[in-house]
C-alpha positions in Angstrom: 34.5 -8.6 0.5 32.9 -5.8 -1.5 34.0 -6.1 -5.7 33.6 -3.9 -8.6 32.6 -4.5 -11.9 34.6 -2.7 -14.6 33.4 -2.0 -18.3 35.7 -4.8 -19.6 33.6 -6.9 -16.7 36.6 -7.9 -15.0 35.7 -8.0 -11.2 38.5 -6.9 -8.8 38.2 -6.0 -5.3 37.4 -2.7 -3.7 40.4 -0.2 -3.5 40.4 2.7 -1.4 43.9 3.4 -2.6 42.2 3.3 -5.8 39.9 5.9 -5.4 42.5 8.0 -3.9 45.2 7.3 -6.9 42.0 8.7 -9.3 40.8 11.6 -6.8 44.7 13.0 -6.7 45.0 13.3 -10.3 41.9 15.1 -10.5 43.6 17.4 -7.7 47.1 17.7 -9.1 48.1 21.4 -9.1 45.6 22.4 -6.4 45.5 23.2 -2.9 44.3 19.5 -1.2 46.1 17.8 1.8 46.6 14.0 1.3 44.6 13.9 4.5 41.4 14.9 2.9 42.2 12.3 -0.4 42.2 9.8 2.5 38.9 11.0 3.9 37.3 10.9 0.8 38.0 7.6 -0.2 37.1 6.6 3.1 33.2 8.1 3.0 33.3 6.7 -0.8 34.1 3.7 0.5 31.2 4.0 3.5 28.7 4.9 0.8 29.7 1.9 -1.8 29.4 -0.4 1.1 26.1 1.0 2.8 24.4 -0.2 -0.4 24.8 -3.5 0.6 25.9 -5.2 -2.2 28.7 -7.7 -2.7 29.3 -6.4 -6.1 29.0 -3.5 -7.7 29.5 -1.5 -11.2 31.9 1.0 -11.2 30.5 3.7 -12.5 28.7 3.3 -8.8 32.1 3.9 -7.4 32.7 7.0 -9.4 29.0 8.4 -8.7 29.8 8.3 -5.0 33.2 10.1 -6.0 31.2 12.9 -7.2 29.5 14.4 -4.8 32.6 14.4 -1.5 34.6 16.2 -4.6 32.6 18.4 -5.6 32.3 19.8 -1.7 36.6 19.1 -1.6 37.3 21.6 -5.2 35.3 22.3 -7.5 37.7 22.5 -9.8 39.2 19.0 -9.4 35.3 18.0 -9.5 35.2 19.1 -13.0 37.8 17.4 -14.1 36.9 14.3 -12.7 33.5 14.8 -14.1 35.1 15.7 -17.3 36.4 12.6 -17.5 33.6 10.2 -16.0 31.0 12.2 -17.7 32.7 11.8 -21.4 32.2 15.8 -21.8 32.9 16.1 -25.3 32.4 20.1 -25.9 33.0 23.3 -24.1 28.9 23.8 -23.6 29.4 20.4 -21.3 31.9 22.4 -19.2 29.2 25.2 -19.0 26.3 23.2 -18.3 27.9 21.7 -15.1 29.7 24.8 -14.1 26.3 26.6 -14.0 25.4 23.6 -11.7 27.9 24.3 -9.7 27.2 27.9 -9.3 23.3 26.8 -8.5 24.7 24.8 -6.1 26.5 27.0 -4.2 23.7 29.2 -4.2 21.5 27.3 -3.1 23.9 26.1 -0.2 24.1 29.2 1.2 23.6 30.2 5.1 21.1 33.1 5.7 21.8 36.3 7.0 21.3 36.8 10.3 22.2 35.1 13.8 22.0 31.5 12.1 25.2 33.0 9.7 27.2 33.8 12.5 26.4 30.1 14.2 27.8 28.1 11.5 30.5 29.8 10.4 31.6 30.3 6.8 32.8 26.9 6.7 29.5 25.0 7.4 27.5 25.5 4.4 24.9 23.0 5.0 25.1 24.3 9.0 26.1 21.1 10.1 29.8 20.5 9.8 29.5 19.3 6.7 28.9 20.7 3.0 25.4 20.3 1.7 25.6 17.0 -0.9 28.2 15.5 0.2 28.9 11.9 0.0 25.0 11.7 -1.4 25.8 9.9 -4.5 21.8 9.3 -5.2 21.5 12.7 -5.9 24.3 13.1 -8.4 22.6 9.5 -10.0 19.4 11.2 -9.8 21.3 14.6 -11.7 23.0 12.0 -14.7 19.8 10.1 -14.9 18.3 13.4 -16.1 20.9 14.3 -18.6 
């Protein structure tokens, strides 16, 4: 049974339901099917349990949150972030919606025959967004900060 450690360092076990309760108030108001909350929380739930732990913090839960959202909507990524990150002025907002723009930048498909291939919808030109579910890099991005 995989656990995680909150703050107060009470240990409860793993919810998917969980993470999907916290992901959907991050996405109230915008344009996400429940079908994507629940395949979120299930690759968040693949990553927490690939690490091969027993138990876990949770702010390990909420780093592998990061990086499926931010590939879901940006916008409900910032409030989640908002919110994990403790952003505590407008400049925060900036700073990670310039990430975000860097991001998406650097995500894109080049011109050319490989474009047409993968379709506007394959950023990373395999099916699937470049970063997501690759909550190392979002620890490697907060380590920095």
């Amino acid at each position: 049974m995989l656990s995680v450690v909150k703050r107060s360092g009470v240990t409860e076990p793993f919810s998917r339901e969980k993470v999907v309760r916290g992901v959907a108030r991050a996405c109230q108001g915008r344009p996400v099917e429940e079908d994507a909350l629940q395949q979120l929380a299930h690759q968040v739930e693949d990553t927490v349990r690939s690490l091969g732990v027993s138990e876990l913090p949770s702010h390990e839960v909420g780093l592998a949150i990061l990086g499926p959202l931010r590939e879901l909507d940006e916008v409900a990524y910032l409030r989640f972030a908002s919110v994990y990150r403790a952003f505590s002025s407008v400049e925060d907002f900036e700073k990670e919606i310039a990430d975000l723009r860097s991001l998406r930048g650097a995500a894109r498909l080049p011109e050319g025959p490989e474009a047409a291939q993968g379709g506007p919808e394959s950023k990373a030109g395999n099916g699937q967004a470049a970063g997501s579910g690759d909550p190392e890099g979002v620890k490697a991005e907060k380590s920095s900060e």
